[in-house]
C-alpha positions as CSV (number, residue, x, y, z in Angstrom):
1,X,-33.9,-23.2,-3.8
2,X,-30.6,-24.4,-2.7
3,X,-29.3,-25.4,-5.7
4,X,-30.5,-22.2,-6.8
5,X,-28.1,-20.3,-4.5
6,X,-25.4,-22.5,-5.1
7,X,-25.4,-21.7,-8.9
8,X,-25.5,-18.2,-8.0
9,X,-22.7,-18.8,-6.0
10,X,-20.4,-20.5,-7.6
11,X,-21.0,-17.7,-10.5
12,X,-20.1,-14.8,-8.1
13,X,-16.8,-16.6,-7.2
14,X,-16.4,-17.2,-10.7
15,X,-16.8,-13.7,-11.7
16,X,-14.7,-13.0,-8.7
17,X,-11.6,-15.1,-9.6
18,X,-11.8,-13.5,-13.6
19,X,-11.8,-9.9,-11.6
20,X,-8.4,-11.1,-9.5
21,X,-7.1,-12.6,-12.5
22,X,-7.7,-9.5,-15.0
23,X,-6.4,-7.7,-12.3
24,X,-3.2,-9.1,-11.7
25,X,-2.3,-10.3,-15.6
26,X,-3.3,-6.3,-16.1
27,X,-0.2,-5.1,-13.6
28,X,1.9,-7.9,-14.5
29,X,2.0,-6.7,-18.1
30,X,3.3,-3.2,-16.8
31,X,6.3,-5.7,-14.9
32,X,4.9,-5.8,-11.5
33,X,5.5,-9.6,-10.3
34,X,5.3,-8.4,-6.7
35,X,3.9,-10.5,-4.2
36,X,0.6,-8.3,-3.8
37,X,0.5,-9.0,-8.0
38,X,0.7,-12.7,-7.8
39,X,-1.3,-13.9,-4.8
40,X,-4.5,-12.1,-5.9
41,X,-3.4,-13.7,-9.1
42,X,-3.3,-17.2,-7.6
43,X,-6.7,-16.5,-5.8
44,X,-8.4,-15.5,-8.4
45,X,-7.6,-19.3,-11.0
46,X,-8.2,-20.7,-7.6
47,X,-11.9,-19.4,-7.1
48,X,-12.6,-20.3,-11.1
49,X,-11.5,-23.8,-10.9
50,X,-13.6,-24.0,-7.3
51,X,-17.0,-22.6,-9.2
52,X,-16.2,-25.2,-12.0
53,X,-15.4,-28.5,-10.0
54,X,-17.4,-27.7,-7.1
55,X,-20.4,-30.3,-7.8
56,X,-17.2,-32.8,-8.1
57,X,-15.8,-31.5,-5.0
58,X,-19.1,-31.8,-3.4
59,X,-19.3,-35.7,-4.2
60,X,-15.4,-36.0,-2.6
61,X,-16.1,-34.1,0.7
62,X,-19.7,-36.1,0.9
63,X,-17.7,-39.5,1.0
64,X,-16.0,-39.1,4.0
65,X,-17.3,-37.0,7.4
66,X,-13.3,-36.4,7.9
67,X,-12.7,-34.3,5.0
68,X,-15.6,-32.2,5.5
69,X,-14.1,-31.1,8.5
70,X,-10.9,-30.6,7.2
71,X,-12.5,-28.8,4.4
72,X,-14.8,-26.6,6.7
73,X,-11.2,-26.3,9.3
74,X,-9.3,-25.1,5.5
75,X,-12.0,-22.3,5.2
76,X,-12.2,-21.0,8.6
77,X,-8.4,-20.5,8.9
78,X,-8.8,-18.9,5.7
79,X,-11.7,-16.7,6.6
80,X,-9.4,-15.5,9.8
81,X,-6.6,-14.6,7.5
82,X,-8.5,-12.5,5.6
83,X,-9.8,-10.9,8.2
84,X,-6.2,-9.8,9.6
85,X,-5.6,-8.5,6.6
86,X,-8.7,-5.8,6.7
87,X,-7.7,-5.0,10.2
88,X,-4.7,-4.5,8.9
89,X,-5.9,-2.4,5.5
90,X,-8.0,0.0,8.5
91,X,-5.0,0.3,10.2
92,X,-3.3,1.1,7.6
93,X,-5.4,3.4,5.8
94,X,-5.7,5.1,8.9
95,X,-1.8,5.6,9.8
96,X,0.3,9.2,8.7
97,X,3.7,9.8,8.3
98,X,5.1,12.2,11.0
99,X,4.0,15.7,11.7
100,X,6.6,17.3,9.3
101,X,8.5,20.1,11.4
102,X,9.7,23.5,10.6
103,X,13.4,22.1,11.1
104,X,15.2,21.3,7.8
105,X,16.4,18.2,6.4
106,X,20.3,17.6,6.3
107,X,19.6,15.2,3.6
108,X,17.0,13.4,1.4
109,X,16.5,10.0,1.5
110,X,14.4,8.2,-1.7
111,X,13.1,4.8,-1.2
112,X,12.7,2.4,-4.1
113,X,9.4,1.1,-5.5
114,X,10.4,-0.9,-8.7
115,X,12.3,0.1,-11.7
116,X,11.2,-2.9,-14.6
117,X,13.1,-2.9,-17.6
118,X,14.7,0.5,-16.6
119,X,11.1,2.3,-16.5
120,X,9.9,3.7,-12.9
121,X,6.9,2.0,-11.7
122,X,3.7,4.1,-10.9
123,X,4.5,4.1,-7.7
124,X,8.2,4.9,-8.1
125,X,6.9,7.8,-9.8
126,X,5.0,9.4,-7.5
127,X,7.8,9.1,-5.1
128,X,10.4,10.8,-7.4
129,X,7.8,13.7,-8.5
130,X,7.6,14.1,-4.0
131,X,11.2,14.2,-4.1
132,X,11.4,16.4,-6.3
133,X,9.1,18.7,-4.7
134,X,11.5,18.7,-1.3
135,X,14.5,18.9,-3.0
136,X,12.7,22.3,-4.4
137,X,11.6,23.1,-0.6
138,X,15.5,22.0,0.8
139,X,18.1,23.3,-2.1
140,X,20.8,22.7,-0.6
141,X,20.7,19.3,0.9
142,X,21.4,16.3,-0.8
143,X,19.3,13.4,-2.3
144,X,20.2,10.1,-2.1
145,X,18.3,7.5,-4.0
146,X,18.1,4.0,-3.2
147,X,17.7,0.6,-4.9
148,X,19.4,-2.2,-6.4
149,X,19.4,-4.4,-9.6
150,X,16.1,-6.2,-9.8
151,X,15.0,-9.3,-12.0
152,X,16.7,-9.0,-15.2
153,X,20.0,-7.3,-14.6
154,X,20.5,-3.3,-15.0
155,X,20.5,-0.8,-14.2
156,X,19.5,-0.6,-11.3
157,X,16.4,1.7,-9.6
158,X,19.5,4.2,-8.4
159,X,20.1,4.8,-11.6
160,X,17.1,4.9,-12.8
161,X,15.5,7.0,-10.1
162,X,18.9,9.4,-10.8
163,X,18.3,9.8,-14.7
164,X,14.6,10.8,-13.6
165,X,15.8,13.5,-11.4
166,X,18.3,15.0,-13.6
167,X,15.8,14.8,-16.3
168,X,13.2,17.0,-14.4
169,X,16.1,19.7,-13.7
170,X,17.7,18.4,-10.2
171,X,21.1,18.8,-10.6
172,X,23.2,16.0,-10.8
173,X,25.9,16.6,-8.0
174,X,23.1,16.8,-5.1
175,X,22.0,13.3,-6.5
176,X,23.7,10.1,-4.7
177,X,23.0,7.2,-5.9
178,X,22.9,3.9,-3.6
179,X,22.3,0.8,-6.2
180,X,23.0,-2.5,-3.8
181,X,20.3,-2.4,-2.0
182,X,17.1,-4.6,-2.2
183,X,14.6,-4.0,0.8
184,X,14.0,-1.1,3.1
185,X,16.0,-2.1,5.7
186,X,19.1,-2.1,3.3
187,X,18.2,1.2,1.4
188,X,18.7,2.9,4.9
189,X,21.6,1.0,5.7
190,X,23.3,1.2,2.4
191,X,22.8,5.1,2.9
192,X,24.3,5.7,6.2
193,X,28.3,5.6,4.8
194,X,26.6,7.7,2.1
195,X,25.5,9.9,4.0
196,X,28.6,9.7,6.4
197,X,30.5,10.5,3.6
198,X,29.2,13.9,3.5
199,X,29.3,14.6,6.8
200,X,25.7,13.7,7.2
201,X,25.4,11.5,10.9
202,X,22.6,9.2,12.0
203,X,21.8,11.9,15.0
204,X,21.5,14.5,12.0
205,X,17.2,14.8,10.5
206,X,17.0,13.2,7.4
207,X,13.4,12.9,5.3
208,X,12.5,9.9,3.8
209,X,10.2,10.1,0.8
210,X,8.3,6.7,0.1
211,X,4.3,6.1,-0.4
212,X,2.0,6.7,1.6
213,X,1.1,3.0,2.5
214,X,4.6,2.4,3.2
215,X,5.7,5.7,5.7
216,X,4.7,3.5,9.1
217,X,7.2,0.2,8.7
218,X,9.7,3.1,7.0
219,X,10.1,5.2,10.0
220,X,10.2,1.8,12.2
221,X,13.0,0.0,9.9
222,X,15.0,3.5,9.9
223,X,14.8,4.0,13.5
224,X,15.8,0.3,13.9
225,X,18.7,1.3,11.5
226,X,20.0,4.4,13.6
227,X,18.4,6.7,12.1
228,X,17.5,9.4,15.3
229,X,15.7,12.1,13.6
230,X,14.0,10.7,11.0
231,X,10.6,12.1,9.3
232,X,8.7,10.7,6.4
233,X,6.8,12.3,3.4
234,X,4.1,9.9,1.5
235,X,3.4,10.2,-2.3
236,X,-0.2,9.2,-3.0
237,X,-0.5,5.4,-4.2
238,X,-2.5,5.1,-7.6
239,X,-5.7,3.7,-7.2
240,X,-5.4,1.0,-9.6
241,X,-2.5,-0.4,-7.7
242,X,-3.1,0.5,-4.0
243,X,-4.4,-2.7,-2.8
244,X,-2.1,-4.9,-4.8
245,X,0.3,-2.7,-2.8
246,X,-1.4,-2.6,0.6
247,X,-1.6,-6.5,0.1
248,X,2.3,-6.9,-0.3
249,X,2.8,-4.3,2.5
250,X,0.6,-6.6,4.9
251,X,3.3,-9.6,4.3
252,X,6.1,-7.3,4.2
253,X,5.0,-6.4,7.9
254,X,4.9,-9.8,9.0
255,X,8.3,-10.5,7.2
256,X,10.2,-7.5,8.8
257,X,8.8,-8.7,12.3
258,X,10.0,-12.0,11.9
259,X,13.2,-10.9,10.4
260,X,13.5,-8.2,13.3
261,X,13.8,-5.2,10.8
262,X,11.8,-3.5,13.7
């Protein structure tokens, strides 16, 4: 019986890792190399080769007491890990952008989600269509877009995201393009001399539009930036890519505590 349950086992995890693997090799053809892409990725050849060595690994652990407990030690701290992250998934899942006012934007700030070989990502997408839509709401204000050169050289998501919107009929002198940046935290500081150039303060409400996983550590960053009155709109992630994205936004919380982004 319990070499029964062990077959089944090491099947499921098997299964499992081909899952994670189609998964991530599916997103990475469509240039996503984020690290919500590549750790399921890793996770997934490392649960294959585990169903396929595991009689050899049980031989190795059964040698020595020692390694069992480091082995047993090795899956606990894993097991907590993963567990932070659902907390972190419910709390995420749960959070909402700000209660968007009656009061009109002075200006329009788009976020960056990944431009690969000068094509918007999915989620990019949704973020410009959004923008779009308050840039229809707001006239008159301007939009600045934001995002730098990624891997592989130009142009850069500015530019990308800028072609998009003057494509779809936005016209092109309410579109500022901000192309250095290459993380939140610099989109909304590369924007502020923008944005000062018009006459357009930190004290002054600007909208953000980003995803709607990503609204929570976007009004934290731009509050940390200066930003006073800042509100943010979230374009629905596509399912296919929501957790990948939820996964990067779980270490992209822990980075911009460390790095004091918030």
């Amino acid at each position: 019986m319990k070499s029964t349950s062990v077959n089944v086992g090491r099947w499921l995890g098997a299964l499992l890792g081909l899952l994670l693997v189609g998964d991530a090799l599916m997103l990475m053809a469509d240039g996503l190399f984020s690290l919500g892409v590549t750790l399921p990725l890793a996770a997934g050849l490392c649960a294959i080769a585990l169903s396929f060595a595991w009689p050899r690994i049980q031989r190795w652990l059964e040698s020595r007491p020692r390694r069992r407990r480091l082995w047993r030690a090795g899956w606990t701290a894993f097991g907590a890990w993963a567990l932070s992250v659902a907390v972190f998934w419910v709390v995420l899942a749960r959070a909402t952008a700000d209660v968007v006012t009656a009061e009109a934007p002075s200006a329009i700030v788009v976020l960056g989600a990944g431009a690969p070989n000068g094509v918007p990502s999915p989620t990019l997408l949704t973020r410009l269509d959004l923008a779009l839509e308050q840039a229809a709401r707001y006239p008159h204000v301007p939009v600045v877009v934001s995002g730098g050169t990624g891997f592989g050289g130009h142009p850069s998501e500015a530019q990308v995201m800028g072609d998009y919107l003057r494509a779809h009929g936005l016209a092109a002198g309410r579109i500022v393009q901000e192309g250095r940046s290459t993380s939140t935290d610099e989109n909304l500081r590369f924007s502020r001399p923008l944005l000062a150039a018009r006459g357009i303060g930190v004290s002054a409400p600007v909208r953000l539009v980003t995803s709607d996983f990503h609204t929570l550590r976007a009004r934290w960053i731009a509050r940390h930036a200066g930003y006073t009155r800042v509100q943010a709109v979230g374009a629905p992630t596509p399912l296919y890519v929501r957790y990948n994205a939820w996964l990067r936004e779980y270490f992209a919380f822990v980075s911009g505590f460390v790095l004091r982004e918030f």
